[in-house]
C-alpha positions in Angstrom: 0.0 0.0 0.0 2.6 2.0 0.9 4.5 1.4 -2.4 0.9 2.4 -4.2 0.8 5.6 -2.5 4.7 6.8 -3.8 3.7 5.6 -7.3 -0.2 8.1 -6.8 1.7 10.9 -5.4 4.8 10.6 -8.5 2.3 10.3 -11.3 -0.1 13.1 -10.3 3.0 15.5 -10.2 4.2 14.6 -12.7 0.2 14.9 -14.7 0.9 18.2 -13.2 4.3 19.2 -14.2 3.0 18.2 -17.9 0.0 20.6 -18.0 2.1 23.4 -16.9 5.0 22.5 -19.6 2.7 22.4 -22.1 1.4 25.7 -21.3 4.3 27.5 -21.4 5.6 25.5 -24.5 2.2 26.8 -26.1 2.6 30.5 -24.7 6.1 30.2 -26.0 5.4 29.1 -29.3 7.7 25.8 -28.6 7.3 22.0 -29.4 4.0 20.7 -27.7 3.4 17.9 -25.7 1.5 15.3 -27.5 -1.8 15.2 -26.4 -1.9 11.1 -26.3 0.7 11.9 -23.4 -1.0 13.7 -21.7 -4.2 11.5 -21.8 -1.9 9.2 -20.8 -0.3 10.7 -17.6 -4.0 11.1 -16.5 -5.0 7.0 -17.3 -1.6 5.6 -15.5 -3.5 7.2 -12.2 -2.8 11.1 -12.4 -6.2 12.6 -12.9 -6.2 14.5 -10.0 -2.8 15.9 -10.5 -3.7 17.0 -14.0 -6.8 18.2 -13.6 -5.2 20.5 -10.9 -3.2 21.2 -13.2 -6.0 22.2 -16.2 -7.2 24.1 -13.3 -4.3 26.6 -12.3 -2.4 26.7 -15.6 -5.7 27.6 -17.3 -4.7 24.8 -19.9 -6.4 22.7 -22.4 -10.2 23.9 -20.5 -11.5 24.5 -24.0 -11.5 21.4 -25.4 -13.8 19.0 -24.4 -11.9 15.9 -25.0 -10.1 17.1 -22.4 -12.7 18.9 -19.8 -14.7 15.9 -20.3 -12.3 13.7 -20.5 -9.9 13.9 -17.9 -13.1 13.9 -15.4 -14.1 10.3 -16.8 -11.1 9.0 -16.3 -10.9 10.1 -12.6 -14.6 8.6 -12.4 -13.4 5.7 -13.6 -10.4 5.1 -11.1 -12.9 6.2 -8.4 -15.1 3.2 -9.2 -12.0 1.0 -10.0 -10.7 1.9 -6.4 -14.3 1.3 -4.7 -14.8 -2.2 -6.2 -11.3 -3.2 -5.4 -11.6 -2.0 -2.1 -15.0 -2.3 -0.9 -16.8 -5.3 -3.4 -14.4 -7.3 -3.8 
């Protein structure tokens, strides 16, 4: 559990370290991120960290793949979590 909690805590900073690259790569005129990697940051278990991120960095909140998206996929490891945990 412990070991689960490190990996959580890792892969929603670094979801969030992505969304505010991006956005400075975007307000810079740089190289993006590709949006699969993104998505994927937020699947390998770092909704919440991106969608922090979407939130403070102002970033990618005007397309819905992503403001509907992202939210899903948290939904998703929510009920993921509460079988695994609770049903069983």
């Amino acid at each position: 559990m412990q070991y689960l909690m490190i990996y959580l805590a890792a892969v929603n900073l670094a979801a969030f370290a992505l969304c505010g690259i991006d956005k400075f790569k975007a307000r810079h005129d740089r190289w993006r991120i590709p949006e699969k990697t993104l998505f994927l940051s937020a699947i390998a278990g770092g909704s919440v960290g991106f969608m922090l991120g979407m939130k403070l960095f102002r970033h990618k909140t005007k397309h819905k793949s992503f403001t509907i998206g992202i939210p899903m996929i948290f939904i998703l490891q929510m009920c993921l979590a509460v079988y695994l945990l609770f049903i069983r």
